[in-house]
Backbone as ProteinMPNN parsed JSONL, in Angstrom:
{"seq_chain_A": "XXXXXXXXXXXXXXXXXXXXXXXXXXXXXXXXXXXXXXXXXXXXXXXXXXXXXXXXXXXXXXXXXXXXXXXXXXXXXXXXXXXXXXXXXXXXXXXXXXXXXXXXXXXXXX", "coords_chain_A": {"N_chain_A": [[-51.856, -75.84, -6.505], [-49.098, -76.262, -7.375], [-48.568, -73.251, -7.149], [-48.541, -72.505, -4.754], [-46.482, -74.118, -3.124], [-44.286, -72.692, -4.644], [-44.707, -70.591, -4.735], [-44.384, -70.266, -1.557], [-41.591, -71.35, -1.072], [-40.23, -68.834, -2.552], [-41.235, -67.062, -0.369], [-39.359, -68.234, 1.648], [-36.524, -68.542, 0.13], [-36.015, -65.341, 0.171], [-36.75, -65.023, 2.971], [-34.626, -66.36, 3.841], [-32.077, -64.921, 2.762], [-33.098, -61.917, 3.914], [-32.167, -62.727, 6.32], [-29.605, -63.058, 6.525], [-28.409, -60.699, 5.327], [-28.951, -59.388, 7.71], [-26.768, -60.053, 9.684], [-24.118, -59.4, 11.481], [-21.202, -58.614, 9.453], [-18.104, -58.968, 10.541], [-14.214, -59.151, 10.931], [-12.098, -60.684, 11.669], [-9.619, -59.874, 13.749], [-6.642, -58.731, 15.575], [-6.46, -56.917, 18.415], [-5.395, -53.387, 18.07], [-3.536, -52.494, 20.103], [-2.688, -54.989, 21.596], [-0.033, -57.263, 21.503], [2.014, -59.918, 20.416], [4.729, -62.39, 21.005], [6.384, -64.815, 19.979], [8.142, -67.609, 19.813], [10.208, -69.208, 17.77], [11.951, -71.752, 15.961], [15.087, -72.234, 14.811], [15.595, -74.224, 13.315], [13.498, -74.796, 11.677], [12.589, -76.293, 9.443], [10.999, -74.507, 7.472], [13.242, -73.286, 6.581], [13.328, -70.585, 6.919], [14.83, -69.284, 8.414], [17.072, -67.942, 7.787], [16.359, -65.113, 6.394], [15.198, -64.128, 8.312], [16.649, -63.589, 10.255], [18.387, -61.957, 9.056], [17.828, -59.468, 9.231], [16.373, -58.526, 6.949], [14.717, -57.302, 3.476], [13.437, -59.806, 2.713], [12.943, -60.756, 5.254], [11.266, -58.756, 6.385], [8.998, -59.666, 5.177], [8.398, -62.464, 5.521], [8.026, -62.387, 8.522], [5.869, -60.896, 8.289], [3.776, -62.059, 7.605], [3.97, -64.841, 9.387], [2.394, -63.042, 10.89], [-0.244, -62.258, 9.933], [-1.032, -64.935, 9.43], [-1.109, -65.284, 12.687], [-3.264, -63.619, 13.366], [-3.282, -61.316, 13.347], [-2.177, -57.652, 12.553], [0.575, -56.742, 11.647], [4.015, -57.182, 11.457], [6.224, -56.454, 14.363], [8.42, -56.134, 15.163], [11.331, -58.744, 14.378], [13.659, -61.29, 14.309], [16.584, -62.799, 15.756], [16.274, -64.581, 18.523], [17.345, -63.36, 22.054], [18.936, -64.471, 24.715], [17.5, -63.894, 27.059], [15.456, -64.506, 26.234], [14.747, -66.718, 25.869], [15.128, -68.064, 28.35], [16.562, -70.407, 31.287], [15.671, -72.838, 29.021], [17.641, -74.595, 29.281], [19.39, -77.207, 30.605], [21.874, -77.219, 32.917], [23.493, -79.943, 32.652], [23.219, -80.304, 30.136], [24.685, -77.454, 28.423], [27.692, -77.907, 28.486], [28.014, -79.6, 26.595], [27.97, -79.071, 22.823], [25.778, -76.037, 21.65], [22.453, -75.888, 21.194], [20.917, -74.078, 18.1], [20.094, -70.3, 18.053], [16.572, -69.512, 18.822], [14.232, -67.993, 17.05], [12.947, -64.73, 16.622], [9.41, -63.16, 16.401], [7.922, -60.416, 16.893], [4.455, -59.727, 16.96], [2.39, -56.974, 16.521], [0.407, -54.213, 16.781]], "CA_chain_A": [[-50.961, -76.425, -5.536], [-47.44, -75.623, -7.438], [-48.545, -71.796, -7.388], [-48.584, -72.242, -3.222], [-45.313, -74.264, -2.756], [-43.488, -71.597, -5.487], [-45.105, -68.64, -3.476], [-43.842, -70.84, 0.406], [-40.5, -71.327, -1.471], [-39.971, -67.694, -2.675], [-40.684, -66.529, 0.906], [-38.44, -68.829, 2.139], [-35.428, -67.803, -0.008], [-35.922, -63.697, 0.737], [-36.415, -64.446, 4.416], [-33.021, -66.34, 4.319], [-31.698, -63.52, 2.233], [-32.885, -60.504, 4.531], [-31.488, -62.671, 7.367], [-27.762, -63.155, 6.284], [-28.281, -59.668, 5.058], [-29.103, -58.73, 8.772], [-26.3, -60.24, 10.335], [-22.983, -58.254, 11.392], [-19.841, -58.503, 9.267], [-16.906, -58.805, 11.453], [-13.209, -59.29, 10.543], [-11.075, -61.087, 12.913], [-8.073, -59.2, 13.796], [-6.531, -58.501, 17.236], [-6.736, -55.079, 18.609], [-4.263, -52.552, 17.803], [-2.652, -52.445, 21.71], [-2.099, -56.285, 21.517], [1.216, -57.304, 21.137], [2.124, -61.194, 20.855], [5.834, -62.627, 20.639], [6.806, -66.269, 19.03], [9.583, -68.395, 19.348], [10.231, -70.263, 16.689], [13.017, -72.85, 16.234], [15.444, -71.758, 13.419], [15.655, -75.195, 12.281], [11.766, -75.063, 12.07], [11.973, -77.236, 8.013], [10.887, -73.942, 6.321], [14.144, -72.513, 5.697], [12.623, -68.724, 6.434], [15.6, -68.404, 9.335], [18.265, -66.511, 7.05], [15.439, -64.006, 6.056], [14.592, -63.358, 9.906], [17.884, -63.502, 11.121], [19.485, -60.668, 8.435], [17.082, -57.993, 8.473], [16.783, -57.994, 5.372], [13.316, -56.99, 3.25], [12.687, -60.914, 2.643], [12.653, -61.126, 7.063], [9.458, -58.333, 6.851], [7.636, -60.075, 4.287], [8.185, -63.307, 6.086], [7.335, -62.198, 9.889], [4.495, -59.949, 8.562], [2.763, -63.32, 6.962], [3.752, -65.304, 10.193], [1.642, -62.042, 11.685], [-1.061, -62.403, 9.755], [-1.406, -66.168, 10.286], [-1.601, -65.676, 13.461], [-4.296, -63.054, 13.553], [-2.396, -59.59, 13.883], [-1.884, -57.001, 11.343], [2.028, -56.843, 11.06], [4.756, -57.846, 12.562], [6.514, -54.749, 14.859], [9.774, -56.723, 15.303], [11.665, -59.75, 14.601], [14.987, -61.292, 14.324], [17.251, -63.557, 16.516], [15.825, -64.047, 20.179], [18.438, -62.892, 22.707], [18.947, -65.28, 25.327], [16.791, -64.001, 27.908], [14.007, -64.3, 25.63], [14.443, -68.509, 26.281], [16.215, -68.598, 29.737], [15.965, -71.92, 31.512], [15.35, -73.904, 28.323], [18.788, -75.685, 29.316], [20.281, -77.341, 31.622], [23.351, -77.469, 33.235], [24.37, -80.774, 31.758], [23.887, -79.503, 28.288], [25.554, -76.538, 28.553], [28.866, -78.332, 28.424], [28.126, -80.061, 24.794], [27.494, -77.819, 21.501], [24.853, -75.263, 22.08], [21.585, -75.53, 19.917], [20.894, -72.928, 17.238], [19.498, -70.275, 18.806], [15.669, -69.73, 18.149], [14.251, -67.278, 16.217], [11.368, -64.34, 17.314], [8.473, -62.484, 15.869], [6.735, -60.181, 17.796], [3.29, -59.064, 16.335], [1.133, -56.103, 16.85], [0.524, -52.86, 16.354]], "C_chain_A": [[-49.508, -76.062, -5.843], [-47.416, -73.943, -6.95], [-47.95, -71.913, -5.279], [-47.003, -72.564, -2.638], [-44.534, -73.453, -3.506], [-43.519, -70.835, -4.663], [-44.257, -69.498, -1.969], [-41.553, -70.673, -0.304], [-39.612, -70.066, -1.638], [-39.878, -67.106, -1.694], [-39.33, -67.065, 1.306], [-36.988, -68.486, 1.792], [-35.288, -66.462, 0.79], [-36.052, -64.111, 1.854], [-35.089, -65.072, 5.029], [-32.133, -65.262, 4.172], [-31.187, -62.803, 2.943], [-32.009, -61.474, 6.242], [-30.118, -62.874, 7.119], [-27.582, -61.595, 5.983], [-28.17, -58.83, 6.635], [-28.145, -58.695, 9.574], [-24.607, -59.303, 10.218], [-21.83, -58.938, 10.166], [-19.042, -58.205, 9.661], [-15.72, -59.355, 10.667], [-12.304, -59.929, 11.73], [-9.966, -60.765, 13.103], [-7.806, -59.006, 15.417], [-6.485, -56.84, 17.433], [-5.222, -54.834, 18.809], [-3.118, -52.651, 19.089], [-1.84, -54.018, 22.085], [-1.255, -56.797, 21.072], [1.444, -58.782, 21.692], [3.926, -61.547, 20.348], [5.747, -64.171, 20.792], [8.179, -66.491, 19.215], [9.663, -69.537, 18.207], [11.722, -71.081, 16.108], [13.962, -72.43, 14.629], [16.169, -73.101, 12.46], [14.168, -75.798, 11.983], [11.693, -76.028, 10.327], [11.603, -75.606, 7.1], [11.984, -73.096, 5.589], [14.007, -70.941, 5.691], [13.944, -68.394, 7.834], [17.075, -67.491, 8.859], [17.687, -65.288, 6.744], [15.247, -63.261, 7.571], [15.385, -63.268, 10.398], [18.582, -61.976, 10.832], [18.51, -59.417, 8.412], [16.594, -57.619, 7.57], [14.811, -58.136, 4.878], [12.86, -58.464, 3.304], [11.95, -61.165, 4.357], [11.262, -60.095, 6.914], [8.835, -58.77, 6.184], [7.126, -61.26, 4.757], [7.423, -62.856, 7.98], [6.357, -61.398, 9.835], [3.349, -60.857, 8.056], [2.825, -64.204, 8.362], [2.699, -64.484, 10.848], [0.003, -62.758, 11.706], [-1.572, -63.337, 10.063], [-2.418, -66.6, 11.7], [-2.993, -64.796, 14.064], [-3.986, -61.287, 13.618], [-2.427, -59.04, 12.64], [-0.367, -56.927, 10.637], [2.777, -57.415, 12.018], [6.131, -56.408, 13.17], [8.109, -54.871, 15.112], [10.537, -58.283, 15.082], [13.29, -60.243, 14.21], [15.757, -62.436, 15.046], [16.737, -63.153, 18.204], [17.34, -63.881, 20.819], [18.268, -63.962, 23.765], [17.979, -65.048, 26.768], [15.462, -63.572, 27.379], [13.383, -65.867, 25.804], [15.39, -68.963, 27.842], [15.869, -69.708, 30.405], [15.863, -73.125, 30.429], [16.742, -74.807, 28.478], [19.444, -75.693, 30.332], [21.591, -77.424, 31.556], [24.066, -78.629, 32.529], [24.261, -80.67, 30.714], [24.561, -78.638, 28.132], [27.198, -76.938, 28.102], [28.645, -79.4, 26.95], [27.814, -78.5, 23.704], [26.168, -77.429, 21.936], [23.754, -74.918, 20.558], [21.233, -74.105, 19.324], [19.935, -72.351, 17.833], [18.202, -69.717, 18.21], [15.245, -68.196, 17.856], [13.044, -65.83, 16.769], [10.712, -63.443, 16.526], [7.406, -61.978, 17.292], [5.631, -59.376, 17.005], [2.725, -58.012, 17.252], [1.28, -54.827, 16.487], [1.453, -51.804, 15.798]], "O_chain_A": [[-48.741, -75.655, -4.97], [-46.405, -73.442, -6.457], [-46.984, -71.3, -4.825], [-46.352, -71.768, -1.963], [-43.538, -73.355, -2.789], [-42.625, -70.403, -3.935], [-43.35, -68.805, -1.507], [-40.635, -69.979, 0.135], [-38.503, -70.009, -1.106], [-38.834, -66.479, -1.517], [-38.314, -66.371, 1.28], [-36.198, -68.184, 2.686], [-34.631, -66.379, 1.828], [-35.159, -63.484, 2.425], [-34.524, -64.741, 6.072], [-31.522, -64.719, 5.092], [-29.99, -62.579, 3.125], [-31.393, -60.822, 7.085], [-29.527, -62.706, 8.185], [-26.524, -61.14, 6.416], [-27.46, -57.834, 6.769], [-28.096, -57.726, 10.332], [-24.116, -58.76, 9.229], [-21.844, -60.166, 10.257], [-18.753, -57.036, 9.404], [-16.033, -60.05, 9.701], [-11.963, -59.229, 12.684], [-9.11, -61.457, 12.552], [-8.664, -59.126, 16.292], [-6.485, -55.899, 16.64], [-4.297, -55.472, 19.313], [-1.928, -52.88, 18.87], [-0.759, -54.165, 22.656], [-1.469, -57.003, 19.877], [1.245, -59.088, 22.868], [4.35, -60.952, 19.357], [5.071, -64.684, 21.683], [9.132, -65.786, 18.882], [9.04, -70.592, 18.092], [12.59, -70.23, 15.912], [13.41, -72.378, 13.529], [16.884, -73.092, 11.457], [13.816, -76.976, 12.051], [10.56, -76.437, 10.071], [12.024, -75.614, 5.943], [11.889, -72.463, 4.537], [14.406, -70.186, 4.805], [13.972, -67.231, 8.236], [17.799, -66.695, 9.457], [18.427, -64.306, 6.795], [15.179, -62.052, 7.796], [15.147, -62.691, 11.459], [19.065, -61.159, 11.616], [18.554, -58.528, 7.562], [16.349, -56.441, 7.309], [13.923, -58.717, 5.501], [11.821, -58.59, 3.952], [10.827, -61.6, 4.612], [10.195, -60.573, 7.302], [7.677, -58.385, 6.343], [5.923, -61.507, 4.68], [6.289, -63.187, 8.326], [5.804, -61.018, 10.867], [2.172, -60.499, 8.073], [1.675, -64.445, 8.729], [1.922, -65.191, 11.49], [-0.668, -63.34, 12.558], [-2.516, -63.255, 10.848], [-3.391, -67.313, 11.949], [-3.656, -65.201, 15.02], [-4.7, -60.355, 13.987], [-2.663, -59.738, 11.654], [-0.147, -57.023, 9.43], [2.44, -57.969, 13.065], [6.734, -55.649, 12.412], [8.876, -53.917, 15.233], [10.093, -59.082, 15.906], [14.053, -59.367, 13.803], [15.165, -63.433, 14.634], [16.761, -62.103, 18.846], [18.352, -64.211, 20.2], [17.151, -64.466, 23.646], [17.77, -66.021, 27.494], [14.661, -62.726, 27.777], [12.208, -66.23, 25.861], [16.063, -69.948, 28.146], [14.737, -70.113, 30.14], [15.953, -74.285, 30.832], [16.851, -75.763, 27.709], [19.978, -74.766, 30.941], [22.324, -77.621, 30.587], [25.093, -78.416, 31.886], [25.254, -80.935, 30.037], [25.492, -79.026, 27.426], [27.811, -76.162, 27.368], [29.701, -79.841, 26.496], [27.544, -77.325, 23.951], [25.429, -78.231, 22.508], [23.921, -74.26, 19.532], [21.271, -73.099, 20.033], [18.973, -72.999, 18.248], [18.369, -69.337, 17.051], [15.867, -67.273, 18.382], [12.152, -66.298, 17.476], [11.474, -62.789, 15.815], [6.679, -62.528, 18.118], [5.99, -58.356, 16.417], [2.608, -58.127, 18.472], [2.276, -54.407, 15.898], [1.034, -50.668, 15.577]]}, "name": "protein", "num_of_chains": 1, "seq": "XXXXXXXXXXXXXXXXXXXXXXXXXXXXXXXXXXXXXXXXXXXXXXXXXXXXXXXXXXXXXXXXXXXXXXXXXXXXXXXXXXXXXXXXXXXXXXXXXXXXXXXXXXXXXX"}
């Protein structure tokens, strides 16, 4: 009786085995042509908007990890958005007080 449940058991491993063995290995990445852009608030708490603002090597090490994050391989540009990258986000009666800092962008892809 042990020899039978040993032998049911032993199948049982190898045919989990050959089936995880069977199944695809995929990587989740976005395709090369796919190109995503981010706004991100440059008082976002992490402190990474002097790095993305100056160009500077710390800004690609930071917007090529936001990349990854979000599923992309690098990041193809980033820096200070230009204002018609957030147009509309303010109205007319704000306009006439101090003007929030403006937000920050990463665009991923290829």
């Amino acid at each position: 009786m042990r020899r039978a449940v040993a032998l049911i058991g032993l199948f049982g491993i190898v045919g989990a085995g050959l089936s995880l063995s069977l199944l695809p290995i995929s990587k989740t990445s976005a395709a090369p042509s796919d190109q995503r852009t981010f706004l991100i608030p440059a008082s976002d708490g992490y402190g990474v908007a002097d790095c993305l603002s100056s160009k500077s090597e710390c800004g690609k090490i930071v917007a090529d990890a936001w990349c990854e994050a979000q599923g992309f391989a690098k990041a193809s540009a980033y820096g200070l958005a230009s204002r018609e990258d957030f147009t509309g986000s303010l109205s007319k009666a704000k306009t006439a007080q101090a003007a929030p800092e403006q937000p920050l962008v990463i665009t991923c892809g290829g």
